[in-house]
C-alpha positions, -999 to +999 in steps of 0.1 A: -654+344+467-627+342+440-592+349+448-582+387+446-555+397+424-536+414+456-523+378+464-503+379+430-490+414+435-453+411+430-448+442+462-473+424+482-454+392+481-425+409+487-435+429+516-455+399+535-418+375+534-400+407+549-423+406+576-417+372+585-380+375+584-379+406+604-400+390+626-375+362+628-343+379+631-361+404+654-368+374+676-334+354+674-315+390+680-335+401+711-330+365+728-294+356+716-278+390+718-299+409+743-314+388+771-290+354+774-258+375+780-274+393+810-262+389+845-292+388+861-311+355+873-333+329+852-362+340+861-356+372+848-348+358+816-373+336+813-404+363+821-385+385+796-384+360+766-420+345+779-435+381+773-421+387+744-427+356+724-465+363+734-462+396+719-451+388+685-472+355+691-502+382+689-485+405+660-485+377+642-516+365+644-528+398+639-510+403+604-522+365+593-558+377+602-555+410+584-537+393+554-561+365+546-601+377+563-620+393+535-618+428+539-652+433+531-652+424+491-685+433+473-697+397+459-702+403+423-729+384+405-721+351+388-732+357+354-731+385+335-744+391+303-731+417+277-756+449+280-776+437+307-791+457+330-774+451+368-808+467+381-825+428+372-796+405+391-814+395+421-783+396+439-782+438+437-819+442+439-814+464+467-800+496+460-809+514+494-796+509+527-813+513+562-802+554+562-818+559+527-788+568+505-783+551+475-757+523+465-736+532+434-726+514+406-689+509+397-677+520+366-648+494+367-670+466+375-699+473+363-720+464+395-737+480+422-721+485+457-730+498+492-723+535+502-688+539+510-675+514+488-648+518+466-632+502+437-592+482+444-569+482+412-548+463+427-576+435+440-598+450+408-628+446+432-646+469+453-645+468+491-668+481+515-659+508+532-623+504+524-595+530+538-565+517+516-550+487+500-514+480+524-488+458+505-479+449+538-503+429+543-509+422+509-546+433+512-570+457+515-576+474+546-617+475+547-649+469+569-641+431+577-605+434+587-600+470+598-596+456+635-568+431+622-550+457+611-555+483+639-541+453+664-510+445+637-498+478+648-504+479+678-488+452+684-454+458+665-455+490+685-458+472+717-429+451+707-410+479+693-414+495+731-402+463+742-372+463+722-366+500+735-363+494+771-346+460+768-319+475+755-319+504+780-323+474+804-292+454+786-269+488+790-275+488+826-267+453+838-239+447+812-214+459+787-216+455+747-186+430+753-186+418+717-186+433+684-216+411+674-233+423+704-226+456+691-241+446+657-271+430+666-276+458+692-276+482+669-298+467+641-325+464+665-322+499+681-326+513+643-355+483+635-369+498+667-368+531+662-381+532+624-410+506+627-421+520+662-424+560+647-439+545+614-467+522+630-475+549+658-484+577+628-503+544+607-524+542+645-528+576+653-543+581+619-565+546+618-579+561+653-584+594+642-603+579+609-625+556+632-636+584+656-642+608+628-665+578+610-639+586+576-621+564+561-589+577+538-601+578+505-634+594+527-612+620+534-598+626+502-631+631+484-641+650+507-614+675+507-616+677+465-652+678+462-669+710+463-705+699+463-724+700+502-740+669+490-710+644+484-700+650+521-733+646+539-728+609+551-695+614+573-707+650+585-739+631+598-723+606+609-691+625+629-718+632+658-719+596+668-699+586+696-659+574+692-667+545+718-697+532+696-677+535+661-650+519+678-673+488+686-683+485+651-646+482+641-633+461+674-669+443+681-693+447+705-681+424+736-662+434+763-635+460+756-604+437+765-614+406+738-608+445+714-570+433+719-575+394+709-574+391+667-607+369+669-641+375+648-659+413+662-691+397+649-699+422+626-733+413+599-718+411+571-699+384+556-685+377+523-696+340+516-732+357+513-750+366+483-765+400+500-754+428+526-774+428+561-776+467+568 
């Protein structure tokens, strides 16, 4: 698979080293200025650092996971010859899936993709089933990576949450005895505050989307397109049970290994030259 043009996107870039560095001075902030200076014994401190190193230990692995897996790229066929008909590539023989509705043929890249595939112009490639391109991770959120990037936010939440009551907790036991104190206090109560309420809206609505079997830009035609027909796929497919569409986003082992940033085993993957449906 050749490199997608998201990894060159100037906003991308930008957003993916503001990550690290919050993640950094999140981390020096909460130990140096909100756990060390309390009065309370070493034990304490040591279970509250331990818990939340593992925390943003997870967060991220999650946003490395969600950054670099394929998010579900359409492979495009490796040579293409002016006026040629796509129909012949061998590659994209197969224009019908297991449920009988017909795969679709980009107009941007002249090629045929799966149902529920659409077309990245930042990437300029179509990904399958994909529900938006984030610049914070610098990728598409799609089919392959969808669970990635359901677990980067739940895990900034978690350590948003964290931040929250350790500050509550660092009120308690102690006084803001320093004007750094103050300062770094503060910074994290607002880094806190705005990243918590932004990632639990992203979550809410990436759960909502995965129970309703609809991704965004589902949604969106949807709600412009006035033929019955356009919309058929997701009302059929609304009646299947939230657990089971969860488990093809998070993967079909036990429910806990849903919270570990490893492989959920789904059938397709991008170093193939065909789809498994």
């Amino acid at each position: 698979m050749t490199v997608s043009r998201s990894r060159c996107d100037p906003c991308g870039i930008t957003c993916l080293i503001s990550i690290y560095l919050i993640v950094i001075y999140t981390d020096y902030a909460f130990i140096q200025w909100i756990v060390l200076p309390l009065d309370v014994s070493l034990w304490a401190i040591v279970i509250s650092i331990g818990l939340f190193q593992l925390i943003l230990l997870l967060l991220v692995w999650s946003h490395l996971k969600a950054s670099i897996s394929d998010p579900g790229v359409v492979p495009q066929p490796q040579h293409k010859d002016n006026g040629q008909d796509l129909s012949s590539n061998h590659l994209f023989a197969k224009k019908d899936d297991n449920s009988g509705h017909n795969w679709s043929v980009c107009s941007r890249c002249q090629m045929y993709r799966p149902p529920r595939a659409h077309h990245c112009r930042i990437c300029e490639r179509c990904v399958r089933k994909m529900d938006h391109h984030c610049p914070w991770i610098n990728n598409c959120v799609g089919e392959l990576n969808q669970k990635y990037f359901i677990l980067f936010l739940v895990y900034t939440g978690t350590a948003c949450i964290y931040i929250l009551l350790s500050i509550i907790w660092s009120f308690l036991k102690s006084k803001l005895d320093s004007q750094q104190r103050m300062i770094h206090t503060s910074v994290l109560l607002i880094e806190a505050l705005l990243f918590g309420l932004f990632v639990v809206a992203v979550l809410t609505d990436q759960i909502q989307a995965i129970c309703a079997n609809e991704t965004a830009i589902d949604r969106y035609v949807k709600s412009k397109s006035q033929d019955h027909k356009s919309s058929s796929l997701t009302t059929k497919t609304t009646k299947l049970k939230a657990k089971k569409l969860m488990t093809e986003v998070c993967g079909t082992g036990p429910m806990v290994w849903w919270l570990i940033p490893c492989d959920p085993n789904h059938k397709y993957h991008a170093n193939n030259s065909h789809f498994i449906v």
